[in-house]
N, C-alpha and C positions, 0 to 999 in steps of 0.2 A: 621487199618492195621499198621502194627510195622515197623517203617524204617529198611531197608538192613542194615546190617552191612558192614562196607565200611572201618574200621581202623584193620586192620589185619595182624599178623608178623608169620608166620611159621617158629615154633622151632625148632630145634635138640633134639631127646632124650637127657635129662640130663641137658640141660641149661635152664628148665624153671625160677629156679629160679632166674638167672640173669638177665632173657629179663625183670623181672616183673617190675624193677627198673632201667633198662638198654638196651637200643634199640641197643647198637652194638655187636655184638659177641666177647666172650673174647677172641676166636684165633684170630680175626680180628685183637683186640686193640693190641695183641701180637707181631702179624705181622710187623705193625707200630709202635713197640715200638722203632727201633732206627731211625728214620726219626726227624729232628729239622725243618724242614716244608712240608706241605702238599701242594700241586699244585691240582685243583679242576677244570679240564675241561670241559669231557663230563655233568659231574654235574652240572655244572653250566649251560650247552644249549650252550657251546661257537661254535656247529653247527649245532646250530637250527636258526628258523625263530622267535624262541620266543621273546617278547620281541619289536617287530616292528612297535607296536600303533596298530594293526589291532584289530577289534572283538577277544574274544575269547582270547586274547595275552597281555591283559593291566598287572599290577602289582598285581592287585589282584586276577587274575586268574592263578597266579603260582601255582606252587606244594605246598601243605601242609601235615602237617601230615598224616593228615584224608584222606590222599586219596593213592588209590592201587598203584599209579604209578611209586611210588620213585624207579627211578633207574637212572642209569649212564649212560645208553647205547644211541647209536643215534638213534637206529631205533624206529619207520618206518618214511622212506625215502618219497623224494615229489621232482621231478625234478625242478630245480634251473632254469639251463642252460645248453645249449649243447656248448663246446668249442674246436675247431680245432677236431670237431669229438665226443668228449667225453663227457659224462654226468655228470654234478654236480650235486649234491641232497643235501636237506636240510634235515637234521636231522628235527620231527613234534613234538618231546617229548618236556615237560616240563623241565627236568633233575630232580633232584632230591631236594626236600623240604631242602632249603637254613641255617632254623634254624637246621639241620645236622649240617652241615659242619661247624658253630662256635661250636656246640655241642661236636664233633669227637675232633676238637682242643683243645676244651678246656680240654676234657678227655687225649687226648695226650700230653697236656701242649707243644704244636706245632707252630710255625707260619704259617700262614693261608695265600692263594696265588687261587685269584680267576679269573675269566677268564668270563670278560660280555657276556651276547650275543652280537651277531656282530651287529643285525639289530635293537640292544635296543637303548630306546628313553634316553634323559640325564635325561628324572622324574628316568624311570627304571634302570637304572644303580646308580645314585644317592639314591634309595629307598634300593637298593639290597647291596651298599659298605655302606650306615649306619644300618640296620640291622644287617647285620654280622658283624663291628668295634663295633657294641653296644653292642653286643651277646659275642666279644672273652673277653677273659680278658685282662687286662689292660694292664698288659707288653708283651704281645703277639704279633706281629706287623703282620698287613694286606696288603700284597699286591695285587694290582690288575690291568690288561693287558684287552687289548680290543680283543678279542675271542681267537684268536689262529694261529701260522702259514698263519697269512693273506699273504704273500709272495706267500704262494705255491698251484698251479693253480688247485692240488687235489682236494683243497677244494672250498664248494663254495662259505666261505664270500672274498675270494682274488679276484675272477671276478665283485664278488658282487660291493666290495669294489672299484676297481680302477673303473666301470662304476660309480659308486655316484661319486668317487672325479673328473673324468671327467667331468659328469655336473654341477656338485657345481662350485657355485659362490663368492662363499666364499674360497676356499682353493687355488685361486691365483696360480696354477702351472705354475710356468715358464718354465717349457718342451714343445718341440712339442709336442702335442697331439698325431700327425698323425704317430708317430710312435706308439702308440697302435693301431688303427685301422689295421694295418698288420695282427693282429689275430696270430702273434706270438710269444707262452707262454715262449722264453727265451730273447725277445727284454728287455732289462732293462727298461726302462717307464713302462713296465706291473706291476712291483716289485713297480715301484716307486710309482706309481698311486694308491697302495694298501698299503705302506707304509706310503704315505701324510694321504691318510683316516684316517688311526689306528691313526695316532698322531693326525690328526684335534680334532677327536671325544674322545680323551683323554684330549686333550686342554681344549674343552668347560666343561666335566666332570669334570675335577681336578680343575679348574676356582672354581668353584660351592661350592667342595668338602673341599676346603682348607679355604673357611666362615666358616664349621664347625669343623675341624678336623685340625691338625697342623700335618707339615713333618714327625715328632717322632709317629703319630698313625699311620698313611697312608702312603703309598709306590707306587707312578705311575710309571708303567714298561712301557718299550719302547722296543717292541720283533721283533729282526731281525734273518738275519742268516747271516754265517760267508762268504757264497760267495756272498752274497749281502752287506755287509758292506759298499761298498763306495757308492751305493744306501741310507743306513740307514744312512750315514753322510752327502748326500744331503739332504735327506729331512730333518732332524735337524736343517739342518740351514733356511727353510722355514718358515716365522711366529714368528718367536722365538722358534719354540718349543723342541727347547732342556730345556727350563727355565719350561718346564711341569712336566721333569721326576725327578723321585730318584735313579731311579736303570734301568739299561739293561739289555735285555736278550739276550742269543748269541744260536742261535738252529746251531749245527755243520753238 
């Protein structure tokens, strides 16, 4: 019995000849011709579960070529948590086959801006920011952010998030606790709790990252927002880890 066919790209009249050699659409690369970097979220799973140690989720069960699923989108959905009412849901995709996205930059001569999963282990995130720095080209520079908007209670690695660094034992928060327990998504410690995360688990990865990569390849972002700033200056000064980042983000 002849194996399925399982690597397949649906054309447009008329561009066969480009796909034969080239997997992006040329109105695509068109599109993005005047961008000087690319920011790679849902692509990446930065709201997925992927990525989390579990079965089914290790590093080598990512997206690859070979497989139908390469896309960008979150769905389908998988309830997280219900909070002060409302549902969070984890994105259950893979996001999309990671040699892209040094691929896409490198065809756009781009700098490259990727976004871990939130519940990835430091093998996986460490496995996925050498892959693609090994993949862009050389004067290209890589940045990369732990998921995405962890601040904001929409999503669900931000609940995710401040309940890990509430039980962690390691992240030392000097706040009352007991003001999260309120279960109220504008008490600042909710922000905060979810901001300690993203820089703890940036900490431990850029630790690791910086054995093999120096400042000039790699770029640690430290993503806040602008009405959480004096939250994002607390926790900076937590641990040391302002001495983790390169660069901030400011989401307005």
């Amino acid at each position: 019995i002849e194996k399925a066919p399982t690597y397949i790209h649906i054309v447009p009249e008329g561009y066969l000849g480009d796909f034969l050699d080239e997997p992006f659409h040329p109105l695509f690369l068109k599109n993005l011709g005047h961008y000087s970097c690319i920011r790679f979220m849902d692509a990446c799973g930065a709201f997925s579960k992927f990525g989390d140690g579990e079965p089914g989720r290790q590093w080598h069960n990512r997206t690859t070529k070979f497989q139908p699923q390469n896309r960008a989108l979150n769905e389908p959905l998988e309830l997280a948590f219900t909070h002060n009412g409302y549902d969070r849901k984890w994105a259950t995709n893979y996001g999309m086959c990671y040699e892209y996205i040094y691929e896409l930059c490198n065809e756009l001569n781009v700098d490259c801006y990727i976004c871990i999963p939130p519940l990835a282990t430091t093998e996986f995130a460490l496995e996925m920011i050498r892959l693609i720095r090994k993949g862009l080209k050389p004067h290209l520079k890589l940045y990369y952010e732990w998921s995405n908007e962890c601040w904001n209670l929409n999503f669900p690695q931000s609940g995710a998030f401040a309940i890990l660094a509430d039980r962690s034992t390691e992240v030392n928060f000097p706040y009352h606790k007991f003001w999260f327990t309120k279960g109220n998504p504008d008490v600042p410690v909710t922000n905060l709790l979810s901001l300690t995360w993203q820089a703890h688990r940036m900490k431990e990865v850029t630790t690791e990252v910086m054995k093999e990569f120096t400042r000039f390849d790699v770029h640690p972002v430290f993503a806040f927002q602008t009405a959480n700033a004096w939250n994002a200056d607390q926790v900076l000064q937590i641990n040391d880890y302002h001495k983790t980042f390169t660069h901030l983000a400011c989401n307005g």
